[in-house]
C-alpha positions, -999 to +999 in steps of 0.1 A: +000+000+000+016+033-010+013+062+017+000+095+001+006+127+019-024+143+034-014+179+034-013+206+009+014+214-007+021+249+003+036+258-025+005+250-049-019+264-026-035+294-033-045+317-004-017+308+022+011+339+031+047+330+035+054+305+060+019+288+060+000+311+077-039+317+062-046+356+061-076+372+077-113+364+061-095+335+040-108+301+045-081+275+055-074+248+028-094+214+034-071+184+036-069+154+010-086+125+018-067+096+032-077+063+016-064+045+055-081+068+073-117+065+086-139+037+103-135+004+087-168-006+076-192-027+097-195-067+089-231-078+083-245-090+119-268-119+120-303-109+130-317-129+162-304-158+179-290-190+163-311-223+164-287-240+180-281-217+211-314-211+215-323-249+217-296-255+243-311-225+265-345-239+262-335-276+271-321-266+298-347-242+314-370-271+307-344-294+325-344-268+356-383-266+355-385-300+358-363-304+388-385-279+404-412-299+398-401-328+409-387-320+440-419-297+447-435-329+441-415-348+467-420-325+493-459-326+490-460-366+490 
């Protein structure tokens, strides 16, 4: 990847006194775009929970319902 400069060249730019300096009323140069810089863009998210996850967390909140049970079961007999 080749690294481009990202400021002006202040010889080329119009609008800057000697030294760099921007005179009164003028608007500062905008810099060049970087084509490293910025956010990285987002990777596609999957939407809602995966079967398999899901199927474990509901066998086992059955499994834990059913202990209940039973042992509410026990006590009563």
């Amino acid at each position: 990847m080749s690294h481009v400069n990202p400021d002006p060249e202040p010889e080329r730019t119009t609008g800057l006194e000697p030294g760099g300096g921007v005179p009164p009323g003028e608007t500062p140069p905008a810099e060049s775009s970087m084509p490293e810089a910025g956010p990285r863009e987002p990777q596609a998210r999957s939407r809602g929970w995966a079967k398999v996850p899901m199927t474990l967390i509901l066998v086992l909140v059955a499994l834990i319902a059913a202990f209940f049970l039973v042992y509410a079961l026990v006590l009563i007999l």
